[in-house]
C-alpha positions as CSV (number, residue, x, y, z in Angstrom):
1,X,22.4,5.2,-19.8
2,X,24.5,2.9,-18.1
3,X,24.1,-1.0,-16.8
4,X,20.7,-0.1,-15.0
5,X,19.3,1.9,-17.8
6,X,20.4,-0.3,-20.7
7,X,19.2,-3.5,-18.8
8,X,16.0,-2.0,-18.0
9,X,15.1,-0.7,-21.8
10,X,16.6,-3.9,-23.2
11,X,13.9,-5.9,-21.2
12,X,10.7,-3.1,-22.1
13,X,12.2,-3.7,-25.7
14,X,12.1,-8.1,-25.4
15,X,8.4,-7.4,-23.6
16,X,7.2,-6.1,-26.4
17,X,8.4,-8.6,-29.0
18,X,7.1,-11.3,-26.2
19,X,10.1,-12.5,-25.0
20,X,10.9,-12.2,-21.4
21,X,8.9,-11.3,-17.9
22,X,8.9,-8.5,-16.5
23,X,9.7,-10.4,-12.9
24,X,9.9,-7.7,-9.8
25,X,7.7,-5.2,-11.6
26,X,4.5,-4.4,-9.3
27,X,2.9,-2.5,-12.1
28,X,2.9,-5.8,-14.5
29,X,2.7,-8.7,-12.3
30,X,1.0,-7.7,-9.0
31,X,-2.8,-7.6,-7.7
32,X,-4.2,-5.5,-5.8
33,X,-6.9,-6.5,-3.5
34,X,-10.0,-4.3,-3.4
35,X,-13.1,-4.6,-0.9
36,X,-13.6,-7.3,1.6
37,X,-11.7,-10.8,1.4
38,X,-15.3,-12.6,0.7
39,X,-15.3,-10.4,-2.5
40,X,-12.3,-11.9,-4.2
41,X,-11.7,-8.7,-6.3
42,X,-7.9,-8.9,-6.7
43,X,-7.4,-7.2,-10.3
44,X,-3.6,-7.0,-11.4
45,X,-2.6,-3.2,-10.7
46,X,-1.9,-2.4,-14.5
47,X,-5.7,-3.1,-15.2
48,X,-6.8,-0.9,-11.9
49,X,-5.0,2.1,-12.5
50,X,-4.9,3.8,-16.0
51,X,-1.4,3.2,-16.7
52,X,0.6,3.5,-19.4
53,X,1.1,0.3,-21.7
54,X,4.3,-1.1,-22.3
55,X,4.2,-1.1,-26.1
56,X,4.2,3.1,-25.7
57,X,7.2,3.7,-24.0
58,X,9.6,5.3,-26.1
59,X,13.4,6.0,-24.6
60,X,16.4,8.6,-24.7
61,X,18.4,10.3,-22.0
62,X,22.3,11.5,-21.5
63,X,25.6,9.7,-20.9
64,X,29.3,10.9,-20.0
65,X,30.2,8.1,-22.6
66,X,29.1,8.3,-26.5
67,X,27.9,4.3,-26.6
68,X,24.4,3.6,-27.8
69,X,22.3,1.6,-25.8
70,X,23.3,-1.5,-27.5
71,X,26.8,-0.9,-26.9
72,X,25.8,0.5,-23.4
73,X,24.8,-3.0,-22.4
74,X,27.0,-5.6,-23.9
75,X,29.7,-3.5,-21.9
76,X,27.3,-3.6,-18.6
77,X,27.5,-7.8,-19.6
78,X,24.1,-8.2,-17.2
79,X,22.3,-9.4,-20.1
80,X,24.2,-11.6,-22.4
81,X,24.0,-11.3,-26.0
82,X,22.1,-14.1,-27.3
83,X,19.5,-12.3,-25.2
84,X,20.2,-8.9,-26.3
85,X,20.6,-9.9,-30.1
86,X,16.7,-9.7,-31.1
87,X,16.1,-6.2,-29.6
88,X,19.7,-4.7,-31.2
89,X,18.1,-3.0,-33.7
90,X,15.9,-0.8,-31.3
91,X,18.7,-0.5,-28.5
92,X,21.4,0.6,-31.5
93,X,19.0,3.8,-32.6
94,X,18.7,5.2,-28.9
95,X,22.2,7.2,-28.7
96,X,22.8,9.6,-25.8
97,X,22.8,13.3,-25.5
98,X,26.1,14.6,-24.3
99,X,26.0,14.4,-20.1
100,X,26.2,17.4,-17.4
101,X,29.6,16.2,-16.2
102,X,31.1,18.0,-13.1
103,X,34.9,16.0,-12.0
104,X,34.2,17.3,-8.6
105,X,31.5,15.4,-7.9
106,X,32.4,12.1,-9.5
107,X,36.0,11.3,-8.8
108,X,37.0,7.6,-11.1
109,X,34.5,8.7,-14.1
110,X,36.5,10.3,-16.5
111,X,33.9,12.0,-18.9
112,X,34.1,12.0,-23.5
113,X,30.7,13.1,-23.9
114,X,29.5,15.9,-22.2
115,X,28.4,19.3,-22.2
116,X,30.0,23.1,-22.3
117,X,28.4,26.0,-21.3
118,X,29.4,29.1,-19.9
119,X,27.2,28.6,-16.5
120,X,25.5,26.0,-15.1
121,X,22.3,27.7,-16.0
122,X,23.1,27.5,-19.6
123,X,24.0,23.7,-19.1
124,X,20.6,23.5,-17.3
125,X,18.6,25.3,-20.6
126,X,20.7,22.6,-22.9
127,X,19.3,19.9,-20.9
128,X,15.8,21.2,-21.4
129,X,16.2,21.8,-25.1
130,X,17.3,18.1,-24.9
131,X,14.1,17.3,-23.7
132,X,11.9,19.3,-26.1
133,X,14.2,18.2,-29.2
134,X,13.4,14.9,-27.5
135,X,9.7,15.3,-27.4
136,X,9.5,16.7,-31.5
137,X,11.5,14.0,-32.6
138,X,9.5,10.8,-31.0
139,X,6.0,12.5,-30.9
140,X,5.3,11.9,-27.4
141,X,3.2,13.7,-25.3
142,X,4.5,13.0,-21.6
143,X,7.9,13.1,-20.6
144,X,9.2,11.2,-17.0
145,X,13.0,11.6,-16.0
146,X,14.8,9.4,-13.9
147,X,18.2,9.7,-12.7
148,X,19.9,5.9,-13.0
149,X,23.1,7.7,-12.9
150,X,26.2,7.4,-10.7
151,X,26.7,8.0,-6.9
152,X,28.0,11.8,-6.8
153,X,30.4,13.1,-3.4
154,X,27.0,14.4,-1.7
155,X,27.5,18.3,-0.8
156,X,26.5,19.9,2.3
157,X,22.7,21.7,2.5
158,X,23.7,25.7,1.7
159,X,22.0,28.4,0.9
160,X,21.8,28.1,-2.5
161,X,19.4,24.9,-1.8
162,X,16.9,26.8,0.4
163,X,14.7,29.0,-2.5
164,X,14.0,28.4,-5.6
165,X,15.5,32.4,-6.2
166,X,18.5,31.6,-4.6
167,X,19.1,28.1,-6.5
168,X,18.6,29.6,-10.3
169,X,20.8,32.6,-8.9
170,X,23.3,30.3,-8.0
171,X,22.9,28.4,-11.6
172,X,24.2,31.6,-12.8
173,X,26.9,32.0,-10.9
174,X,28.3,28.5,-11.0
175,X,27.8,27.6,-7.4
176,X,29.9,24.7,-6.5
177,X,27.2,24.0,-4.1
178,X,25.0,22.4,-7.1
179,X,26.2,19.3,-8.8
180,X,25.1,17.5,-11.9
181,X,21.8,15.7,-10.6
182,X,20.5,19.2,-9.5
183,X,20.6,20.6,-12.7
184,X,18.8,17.5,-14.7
185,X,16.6,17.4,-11.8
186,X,15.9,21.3,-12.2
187,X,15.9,21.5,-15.8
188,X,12.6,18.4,-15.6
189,X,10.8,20.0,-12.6
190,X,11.2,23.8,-14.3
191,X,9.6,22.2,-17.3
192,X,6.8,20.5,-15.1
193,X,8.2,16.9,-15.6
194,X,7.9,13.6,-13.1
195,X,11.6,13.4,-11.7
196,X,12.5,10.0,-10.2
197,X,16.0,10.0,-8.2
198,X,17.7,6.4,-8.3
199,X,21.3,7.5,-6.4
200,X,22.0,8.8,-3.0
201,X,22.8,11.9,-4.2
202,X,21.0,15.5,-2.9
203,X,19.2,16.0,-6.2
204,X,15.7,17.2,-5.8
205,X,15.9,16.7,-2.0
206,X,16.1,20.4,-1.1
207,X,13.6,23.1,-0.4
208,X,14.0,24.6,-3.5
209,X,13.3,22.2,-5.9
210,X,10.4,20.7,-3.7
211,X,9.1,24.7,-4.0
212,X,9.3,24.5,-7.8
213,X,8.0,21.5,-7.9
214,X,4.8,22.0,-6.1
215,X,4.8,25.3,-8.3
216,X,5.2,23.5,-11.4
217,X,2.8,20.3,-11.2
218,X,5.9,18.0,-11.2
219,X,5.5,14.9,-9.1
220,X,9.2,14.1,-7.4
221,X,10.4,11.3,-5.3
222,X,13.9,10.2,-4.2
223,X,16.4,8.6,-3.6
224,X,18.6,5.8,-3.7
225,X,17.0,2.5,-5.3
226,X,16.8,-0.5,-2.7
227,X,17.8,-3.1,-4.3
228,X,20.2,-5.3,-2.8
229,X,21.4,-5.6,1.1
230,X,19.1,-2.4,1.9
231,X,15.8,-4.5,0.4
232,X,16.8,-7.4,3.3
233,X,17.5,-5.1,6.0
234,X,13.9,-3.1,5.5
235,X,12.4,-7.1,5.3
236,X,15.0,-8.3,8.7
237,X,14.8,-5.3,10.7
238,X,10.9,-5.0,10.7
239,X,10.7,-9.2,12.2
240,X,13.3,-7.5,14.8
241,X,11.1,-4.8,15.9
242,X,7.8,-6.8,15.4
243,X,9.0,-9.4,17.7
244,X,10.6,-7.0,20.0
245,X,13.7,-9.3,19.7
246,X,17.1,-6.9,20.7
247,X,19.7,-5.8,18.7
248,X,23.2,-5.9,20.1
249,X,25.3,-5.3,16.0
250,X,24.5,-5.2,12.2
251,X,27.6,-5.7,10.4
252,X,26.9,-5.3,6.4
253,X,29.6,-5.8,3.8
254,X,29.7,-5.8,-0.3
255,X,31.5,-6.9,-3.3
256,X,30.2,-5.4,-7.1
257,X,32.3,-4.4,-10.2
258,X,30.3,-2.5,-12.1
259,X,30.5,1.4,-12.8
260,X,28.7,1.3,-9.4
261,X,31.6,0.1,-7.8
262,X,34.0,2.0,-9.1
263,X,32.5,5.1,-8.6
264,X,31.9,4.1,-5.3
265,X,35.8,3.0,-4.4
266,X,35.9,6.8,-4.5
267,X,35.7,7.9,-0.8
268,X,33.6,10.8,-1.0
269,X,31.3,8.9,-3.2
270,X,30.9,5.7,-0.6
271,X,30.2,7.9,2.3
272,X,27.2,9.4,-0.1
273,X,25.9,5.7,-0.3
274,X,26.9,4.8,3.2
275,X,24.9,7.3,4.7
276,X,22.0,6.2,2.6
277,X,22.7,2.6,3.4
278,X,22.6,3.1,7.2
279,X,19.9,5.4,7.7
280,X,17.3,2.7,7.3
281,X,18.1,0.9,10.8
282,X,17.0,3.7,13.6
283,X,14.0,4.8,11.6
284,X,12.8,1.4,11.7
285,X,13.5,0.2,14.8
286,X,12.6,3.7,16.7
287,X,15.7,3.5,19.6
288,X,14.4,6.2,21.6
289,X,11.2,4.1,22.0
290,X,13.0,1.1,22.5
291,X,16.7,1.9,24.2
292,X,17.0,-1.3,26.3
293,X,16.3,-3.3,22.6
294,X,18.2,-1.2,20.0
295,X,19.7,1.9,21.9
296,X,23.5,0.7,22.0
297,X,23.4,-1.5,18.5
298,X,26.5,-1.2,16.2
299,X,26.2,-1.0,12.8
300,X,29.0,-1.0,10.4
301,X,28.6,-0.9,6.5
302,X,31.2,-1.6,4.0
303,X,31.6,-1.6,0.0
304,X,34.1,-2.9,-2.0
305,X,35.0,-2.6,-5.9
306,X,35.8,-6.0,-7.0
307,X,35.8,-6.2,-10.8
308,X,35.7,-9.8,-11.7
309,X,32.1,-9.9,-10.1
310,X,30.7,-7.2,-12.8
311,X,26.9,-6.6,-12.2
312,X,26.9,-9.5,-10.0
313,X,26.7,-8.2,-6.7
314,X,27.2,-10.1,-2.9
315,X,26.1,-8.7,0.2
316,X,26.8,-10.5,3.8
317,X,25.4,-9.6,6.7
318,X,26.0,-10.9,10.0
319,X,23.5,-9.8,12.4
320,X,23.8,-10.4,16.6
321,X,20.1,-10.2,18.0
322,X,19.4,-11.0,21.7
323,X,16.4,-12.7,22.8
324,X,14.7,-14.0,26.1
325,X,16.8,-13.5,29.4
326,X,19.0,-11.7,27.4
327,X,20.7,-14.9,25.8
328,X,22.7,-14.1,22.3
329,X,21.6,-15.2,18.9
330,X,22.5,-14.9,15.1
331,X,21.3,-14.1,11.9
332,X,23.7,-14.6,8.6
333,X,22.3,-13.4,5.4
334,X,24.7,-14.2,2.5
335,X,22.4,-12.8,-1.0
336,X,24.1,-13.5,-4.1
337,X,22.0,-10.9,-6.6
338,X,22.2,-9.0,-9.5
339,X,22.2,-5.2,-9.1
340,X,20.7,-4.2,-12.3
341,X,18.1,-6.8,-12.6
342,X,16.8,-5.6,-9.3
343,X,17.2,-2.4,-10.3
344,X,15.5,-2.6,-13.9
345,X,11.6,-3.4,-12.5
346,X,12.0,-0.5,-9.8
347,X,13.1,1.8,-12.9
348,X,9.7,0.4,-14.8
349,X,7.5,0.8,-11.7
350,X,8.4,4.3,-11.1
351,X,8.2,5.7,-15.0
352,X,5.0,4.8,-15.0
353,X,3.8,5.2,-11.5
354,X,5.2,9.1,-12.2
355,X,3.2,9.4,-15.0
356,X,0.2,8.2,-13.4
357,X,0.8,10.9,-10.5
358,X,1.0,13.5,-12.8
359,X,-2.0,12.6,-14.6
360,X,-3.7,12.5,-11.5
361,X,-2.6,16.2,-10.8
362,X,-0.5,14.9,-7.8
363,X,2.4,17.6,-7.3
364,X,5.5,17.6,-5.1
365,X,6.7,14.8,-3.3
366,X,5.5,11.3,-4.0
367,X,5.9,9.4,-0.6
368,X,3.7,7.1,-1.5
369,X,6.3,5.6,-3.8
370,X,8.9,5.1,-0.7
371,X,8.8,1.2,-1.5
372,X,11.9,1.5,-4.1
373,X,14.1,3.6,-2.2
374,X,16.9,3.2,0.4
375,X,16.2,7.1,1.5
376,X,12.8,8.1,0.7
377,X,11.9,11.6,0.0
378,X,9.5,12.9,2.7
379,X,8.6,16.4,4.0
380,X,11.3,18.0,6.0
381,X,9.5,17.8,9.6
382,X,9.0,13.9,9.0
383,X,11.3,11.0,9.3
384,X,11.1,8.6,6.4
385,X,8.8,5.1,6.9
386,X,11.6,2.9,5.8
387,X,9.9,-0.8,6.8
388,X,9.0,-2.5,3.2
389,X,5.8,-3.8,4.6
390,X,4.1,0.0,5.7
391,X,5.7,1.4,2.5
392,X,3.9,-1.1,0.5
393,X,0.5,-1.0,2.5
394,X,1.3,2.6,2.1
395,X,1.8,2.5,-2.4
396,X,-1.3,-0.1,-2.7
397,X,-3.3,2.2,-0.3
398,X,-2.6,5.6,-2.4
399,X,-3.7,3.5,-5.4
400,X,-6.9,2.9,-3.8
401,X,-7.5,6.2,-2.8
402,X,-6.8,7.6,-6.5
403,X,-9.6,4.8,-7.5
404,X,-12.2,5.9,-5.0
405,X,-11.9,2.5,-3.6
406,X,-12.1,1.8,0.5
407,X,-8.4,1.9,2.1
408,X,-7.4,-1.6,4.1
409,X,-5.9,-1.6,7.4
410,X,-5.9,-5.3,7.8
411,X,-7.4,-5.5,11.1
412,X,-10.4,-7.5,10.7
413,X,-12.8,-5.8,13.6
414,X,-14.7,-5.0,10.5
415,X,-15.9,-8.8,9.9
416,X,-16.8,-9.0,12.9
417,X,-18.6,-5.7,13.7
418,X,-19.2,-3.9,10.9
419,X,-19.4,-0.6,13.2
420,X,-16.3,-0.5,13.2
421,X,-15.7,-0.1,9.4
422,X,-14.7,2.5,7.2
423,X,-14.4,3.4,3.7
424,X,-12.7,6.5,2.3
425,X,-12.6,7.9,-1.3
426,X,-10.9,10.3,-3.3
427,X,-11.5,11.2,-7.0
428,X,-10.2,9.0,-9.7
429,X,-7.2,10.3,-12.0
430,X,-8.6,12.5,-14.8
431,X,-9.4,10.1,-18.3
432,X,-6.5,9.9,-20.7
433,X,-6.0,8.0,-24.1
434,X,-3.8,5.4,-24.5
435,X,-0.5,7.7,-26.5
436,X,2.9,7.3,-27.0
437,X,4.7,8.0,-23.7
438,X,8.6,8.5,-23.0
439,X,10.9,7.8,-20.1
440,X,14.1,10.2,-20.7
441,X,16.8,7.8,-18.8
442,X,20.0,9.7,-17.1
């Protein structure tokens, strides 16, 4: 319940007092066009899909530190406090549960608030009592989880990861194969909750919690939000490849002083990131397809922890394309932006696009929902679509499917010769009223 999750509750908070816009949120501010262009039907997607409103959202989660959300973000300092001050009330009564806290896996966090138990298992049944003490107490009736936590040292896939048997055996026995996010992630999916993964880390991105989830109902989808430097390269990288311009080096570098950046000043920690950042690059731009553009590129990634810059993040990249006859060129990207506040409409979209899923009866993993994430979560035997513009053809697409509404492919033979057209439908999310829903924030 750190500078993502404070900033992103303070601002839910201010929207429902009227103060504030919810600016980057797809689910508030975005249309969706339906039908044919001469229809002009472009509704805004909260008025196409039965989502959640706003005013219902209710908030809790867990913290390695005892602050309440209040106190959460006047330390975070993304929001100042004039802008805070009318929502202090509400932000003061949302005080976190003692965290899962594991040293091992988070190296410059040292944890004041946190949970004992004799196994991991036990920890994991805590965290689900959490949830149910959670539920009694505000009266909701749907729970979504997301993980806004820190970057963990990512472990190696092992055994314990590959069946659901295996993983709660290894709960038992204190595997040090399974870190903290596992065990939230676990303790949601066992209960049949949406689970939304905002870090790097392994989390629900094994075979075993994909098999519970697909056996419980609980829709999953991971990991990493792209916010910052990753958002530009999955916008930059598609023009590339579109163009078929050549790549010859992508050299990416940041400064942030957040808890972000601290925890990632911790080696084991960056490479976690690092390998999330730099993964986006070869699915995009296909290398074995294309080896004289993009077979011999270098790409080089770097973070540093900078503390005067706070939440304030800076990202360069200097990019060396080649183009006709060969003949060099460059791109220089200097974006001067504010981790959380990107980070705060992704957390929105994705509570209640979760919700929606599971309303809908949509189990497993949510690829659709690939647009906020650096790493999307995909089935094993796929690569991930990282390239912003198919991921978000892909999320408006799924929408129209769940509304029995005609998919687009954009290509126009269809004005022309209407042979050539065609319109799919799937059944529309099951009817729901309009009650109190909660986000539990980690």
């Amino acid at each position: 319940m750190g500078a993502v999750s404070s900033t992103f509750i303070a601002g839910v908070e201010l929207f429902k007092k009227g103060l504030g816009l919810p600016i980057g949120s797809l689910t508030q501010l975005q249309r969706i066009r339906l039908g044919k262009r001469y229809e002009s039907r472009n509704p805004l997607i909260k008025d196409f899909v039965p989502l959640a409103n706003l005013g219902d959202l209710v908030f809790g989660g867990w913290d390695l530190f005892p602050d309440n959300m209040y106190e959460a973000a006047m330390k975070a300092g993304v929001l100042e406090a004039h802008q805070l001050a009318p929502v202090r009330r509400e932000l003061e009564a949302i005080k976190p549960m003692p965290a899962v806290a594991d040293t091992a896996y988070l190296k410059n966090l040292k944890p004041v608030h946190f949970k004992k138990g004799r196994t991991k298992f036990d920890l994991a049944q805590q965290v689900v009592a959490d949830i149910e003490e959670f539920r009694k107490r505000t009266g909701v009736d749907r729970v979504v989880m997301l993980w806004c936590g820190s970057t963990e040292i990512l472990p190696d896939r092992a055994p314990v990861h590959e069946s659901i048997e295996a993983f709660e055996e290894g709960l038992k026995r204190n595997d040090p194969m399974i870190p903290p996010s596992m065990i939230y992630a676990y303790a949601a999916i066992s209960r049949g909750l949406a689970y939304g993964n905002g870090a790097p880390n392994l989390s629900a991105d094994v075979p075993a919690l994909v098999e519970l989830a697909e056996r419980t109902g609980a829709p999953i989808c991971g990991k990493d939000f792209k916010t910052g430097q990753t958002l530009m390269k999955t916008t930059v990288a598609p023009m590339l490849k579109a163009r078929m311009l050549a790549l010859t080096g992508w050299y990416s570098t940041n400064i942030l002083g957040n808890r972000d950046g601290e925890v990632l000043d911790d080696p084991g920690s960056f490479r976690t990131k690092e390998k999330s950042k730099m993964s986006v690059l070869d699915t995009i731009l296909n290398p074995e397809l294309y080896p004289d553009l993009y077979g011999h590129y270098h790409h080089k990634v770097r973070i540093d922890y900078y503390p005067p810059r706070g939440d304030a993040k800076e990202g360069w990249d200097n990019i060396d394309i080649r183009g006709w006859m060969n003949m060099p060129m460059q791109i220089k990207i200097n974006f001067l932006c504010r981790d959380s506040i990107l980070a705060a409409p992704i957390a929105l979209d994705l509570a209640l696009f979760l919700d929606l899923a599971k309303r809908a009866g949509l189990s497993g993993i949510q690829e659709w929902l690939s647009f906020y994430f650096k790493s999307p979560q995909c089935r094993e035997d796929l690569k991930p679509e990282h390239d912003l513009f198919i991921q978000h053809l892909k999320l408006k697409n799924t929408l129209r499917l769940l509304m029995g509404e005609e998919v687009l492919d954009h290509s126009g033979l269809d004005y022309y010769d209407p042979e050539r057209g065609a319109a799919v439908a799937a059944p529309a999310p099951k009817p729901h009223t309009r009650k109190k829903k909660a986000v539990a924030a980690r």
